[in-house]
C-alpha positions in Angstrom: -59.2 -84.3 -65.0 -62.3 -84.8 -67.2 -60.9 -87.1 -70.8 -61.5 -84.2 -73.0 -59.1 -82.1 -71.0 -56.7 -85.0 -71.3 -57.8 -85.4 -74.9 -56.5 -82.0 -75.9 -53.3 -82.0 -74.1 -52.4 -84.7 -75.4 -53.1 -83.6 -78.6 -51.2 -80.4 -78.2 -48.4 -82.3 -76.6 -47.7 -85.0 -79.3 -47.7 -82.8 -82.3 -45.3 -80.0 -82.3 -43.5 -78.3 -78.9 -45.0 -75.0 -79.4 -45.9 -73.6 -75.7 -47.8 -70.1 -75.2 -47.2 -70.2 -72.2 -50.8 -68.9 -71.2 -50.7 -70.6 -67.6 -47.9 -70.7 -64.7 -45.5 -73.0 -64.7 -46.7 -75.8 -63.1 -44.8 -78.7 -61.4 -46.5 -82.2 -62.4 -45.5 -84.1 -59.4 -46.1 -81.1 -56.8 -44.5 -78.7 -54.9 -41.7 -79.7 -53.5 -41.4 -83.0 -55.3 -39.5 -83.2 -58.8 -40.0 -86.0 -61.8 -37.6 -89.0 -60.0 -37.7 -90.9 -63.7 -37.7 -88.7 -66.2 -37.3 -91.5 -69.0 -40.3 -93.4 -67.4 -43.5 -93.0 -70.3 -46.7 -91.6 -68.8 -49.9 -93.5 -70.7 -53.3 -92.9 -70.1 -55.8 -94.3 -71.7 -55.8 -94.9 -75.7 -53.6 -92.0 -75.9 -50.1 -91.8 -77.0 -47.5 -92.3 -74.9 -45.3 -89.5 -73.1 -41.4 -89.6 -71.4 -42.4 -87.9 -68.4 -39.5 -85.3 -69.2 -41.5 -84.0 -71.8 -44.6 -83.7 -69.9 -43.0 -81.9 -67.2 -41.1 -79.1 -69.4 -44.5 -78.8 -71.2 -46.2 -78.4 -67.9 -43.1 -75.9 -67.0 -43.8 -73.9 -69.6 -47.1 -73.1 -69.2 -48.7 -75.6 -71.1 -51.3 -76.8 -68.6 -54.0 -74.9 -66.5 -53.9 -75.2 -62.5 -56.8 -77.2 -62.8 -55.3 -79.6 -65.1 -52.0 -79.6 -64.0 -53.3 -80.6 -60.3 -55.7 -83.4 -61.7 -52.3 -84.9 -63.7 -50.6 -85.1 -60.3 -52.3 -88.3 -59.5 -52.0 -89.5 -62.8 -48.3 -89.5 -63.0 -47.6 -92.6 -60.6 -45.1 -93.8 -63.7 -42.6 -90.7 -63.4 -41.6 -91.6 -59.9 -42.1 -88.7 -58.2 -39.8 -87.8 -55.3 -39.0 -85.5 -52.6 -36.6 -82.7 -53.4 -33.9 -83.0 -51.1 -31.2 -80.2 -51.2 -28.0 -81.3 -51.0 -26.3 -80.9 -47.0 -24.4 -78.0 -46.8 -20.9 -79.1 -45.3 -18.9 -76.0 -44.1 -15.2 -75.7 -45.1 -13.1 -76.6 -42.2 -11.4 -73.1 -40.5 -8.2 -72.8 -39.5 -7.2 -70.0 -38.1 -4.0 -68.5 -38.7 -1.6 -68.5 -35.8 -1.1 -65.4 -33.8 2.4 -64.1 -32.5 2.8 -60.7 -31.2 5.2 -58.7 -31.9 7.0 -57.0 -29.6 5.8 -53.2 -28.4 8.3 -51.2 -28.2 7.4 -47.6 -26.8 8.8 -44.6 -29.0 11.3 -42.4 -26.7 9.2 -38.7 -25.6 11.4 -36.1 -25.1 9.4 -33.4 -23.2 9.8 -29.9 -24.7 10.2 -27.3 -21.9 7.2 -24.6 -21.9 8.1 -21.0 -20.4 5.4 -18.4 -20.2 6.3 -15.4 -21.9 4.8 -12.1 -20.8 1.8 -10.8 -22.0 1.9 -7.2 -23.1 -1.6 -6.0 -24.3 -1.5 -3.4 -27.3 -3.5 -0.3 -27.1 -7.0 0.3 -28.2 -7.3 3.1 -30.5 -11.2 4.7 -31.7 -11.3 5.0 -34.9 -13.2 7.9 -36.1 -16.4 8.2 -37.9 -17.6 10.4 -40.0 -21.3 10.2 -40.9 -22.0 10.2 -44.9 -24.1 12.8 -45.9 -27.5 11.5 -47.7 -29.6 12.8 -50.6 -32.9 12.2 -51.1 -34.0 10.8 -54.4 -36.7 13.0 -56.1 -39.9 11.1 -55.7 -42.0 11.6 -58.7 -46.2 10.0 -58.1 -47.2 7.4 -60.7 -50.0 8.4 -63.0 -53.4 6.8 -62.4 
């Protein structure tokens, strides 16, 4: 990180929090690493100091370029940065619920009796059919 880059954001930084939020957000102490002391004052230089807290919501918030955001990694020694470690997962404890069957007791079937009962077709009648006469329409040709 050349000084002037350092030079302006620290200038940014120590007047007013206004972030444009014209970069990503950018972690200061890495991926996978988070700010360990965030009370801890970051100094460099002749320049002001900063609670790392503040440099790492400015840097959240787009405040620094990749370029400058990676150079401030090794900067940042003061922050404390540390491995995130997510918290163990302990499952709940299952219990399950006892089991008691019940008893099955099968429904009484009476069987109906089936008789065959005699089949007597009915008989087939033709209707009759009596063709519809059909008129011709008169066919009149279009003129051309």
């Amino acid at each position: 990180m050349t000084e002037t880059r350092l030079f302006r954001f620290l200038l940014i930084i120590t007047g007013p929090l206004i972030c444009f939020a014209q970069n990503p957000s950018c972690n200061i102490c890495g991926e996978g690493n988070e700010v360990g002391n965030p009370n801890a004052i970051f100094q460099f230089g002749d320049f002001p100091p900063i609670p790392c807290s503040f440099l790492q919501g400015y840097a959240n918030n787009g405040g620094l370029t990749e370029a400058e955001c990676l150079g401030l990694r090794t900067l940042v020694d003061a922050c404390e940065c540390q491995s995130v470690t997510p918290a163990p997962v302990t499952p709940a404890p299952v219990t399950p619920a006892p089991v008691t069957p019940a008893p099955v007791t099968p429904a009484p079937v009476t069987p109906v009796p089936v008789t065959a009962a005699p089949v007597t077709p009915s008989p087939v009648t033709p209707a009759p059919v009596t063709p519809s006469p059909v008129t011709p329409s008169p066919v009149t040709p279009a003129p051309v």
